[in-house]
N, C-alpha and C positions, 0 to 999 in steps of 0.2 A: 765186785770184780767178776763174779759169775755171770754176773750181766752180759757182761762188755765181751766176756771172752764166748758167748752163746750165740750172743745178736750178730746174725748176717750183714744187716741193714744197718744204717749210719740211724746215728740214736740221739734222744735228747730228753733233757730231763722232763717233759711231760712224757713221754713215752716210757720211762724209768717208773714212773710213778704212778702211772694206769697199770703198769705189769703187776708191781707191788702192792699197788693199792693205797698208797699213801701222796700225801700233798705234796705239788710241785715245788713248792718253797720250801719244804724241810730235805729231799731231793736237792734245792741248788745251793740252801745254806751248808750242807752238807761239802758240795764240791769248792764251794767256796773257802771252807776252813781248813779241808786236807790239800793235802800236795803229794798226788800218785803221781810215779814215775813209769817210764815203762820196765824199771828192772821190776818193780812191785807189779805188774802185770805179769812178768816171768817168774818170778817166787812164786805167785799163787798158780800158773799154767804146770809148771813142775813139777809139781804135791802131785796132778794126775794122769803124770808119765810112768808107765810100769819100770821101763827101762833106763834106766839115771844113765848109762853112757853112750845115748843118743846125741849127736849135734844137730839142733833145732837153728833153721835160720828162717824169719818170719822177715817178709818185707811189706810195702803195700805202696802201690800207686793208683795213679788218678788217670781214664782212660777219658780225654777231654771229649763230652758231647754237647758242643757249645749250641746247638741246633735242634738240640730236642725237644720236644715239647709235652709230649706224653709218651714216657717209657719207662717202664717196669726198671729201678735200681736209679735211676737217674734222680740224683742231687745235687747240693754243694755241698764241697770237699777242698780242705785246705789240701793245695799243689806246693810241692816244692819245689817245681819246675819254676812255675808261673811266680813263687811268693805272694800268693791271694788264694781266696775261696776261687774254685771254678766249679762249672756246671759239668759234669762225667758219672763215669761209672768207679765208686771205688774198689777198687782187683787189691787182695790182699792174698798170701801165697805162702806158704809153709812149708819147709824141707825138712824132710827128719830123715839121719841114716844112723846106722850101727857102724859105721868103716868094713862093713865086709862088701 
């Protein structure tokens, strides 16, 4: 989970496994047998909030760069515009306030 919630960049189990140091196949048997949600990415983002009565709104979308060809952040990114992988930039965005 540390991974995921560190990594700027769109990730994939070889790159999980060059970080760690360990085989790509124990990495995908691994995501093959658990079943993470995103609330289980918010349980473990929470543990290192000093503030518990923050409201945290995380969103993320796909900035379509369907024309690019070499650019720095540029991948494929599941759209839920589009309902497909498209080629963009994915912009992900984090609100936190106190209500004051």
């Amino acid at each position: 989970m540390g991974f995921l919630m560190t990594e700027p960049n769109s990730i994939s189990c070889t790159q999980l496994a060059e970080t760690y140091n360990i085989s790509h196949d124990s990495v995908n048997r691994f995501l093959e047998r658990e079943d993470y949600t995103p609330h289980d990415l918010y349980q473990e983002a929470i543990q290192h909030i000093d503030n518990k009565k923050l409201i945290v709104s995380i969103d993320d979308t796909v900035l379509d760069k369907p024309y690019s060809q070499h650019m720095d952040l540029v991948s494929y990114f599941w759209s839920g515009k589009h309902h497909r992988s498209v080629k963009g930039i994915n912009l992900i965005t984090l609100y936190a306030t106190d209500q004051n």
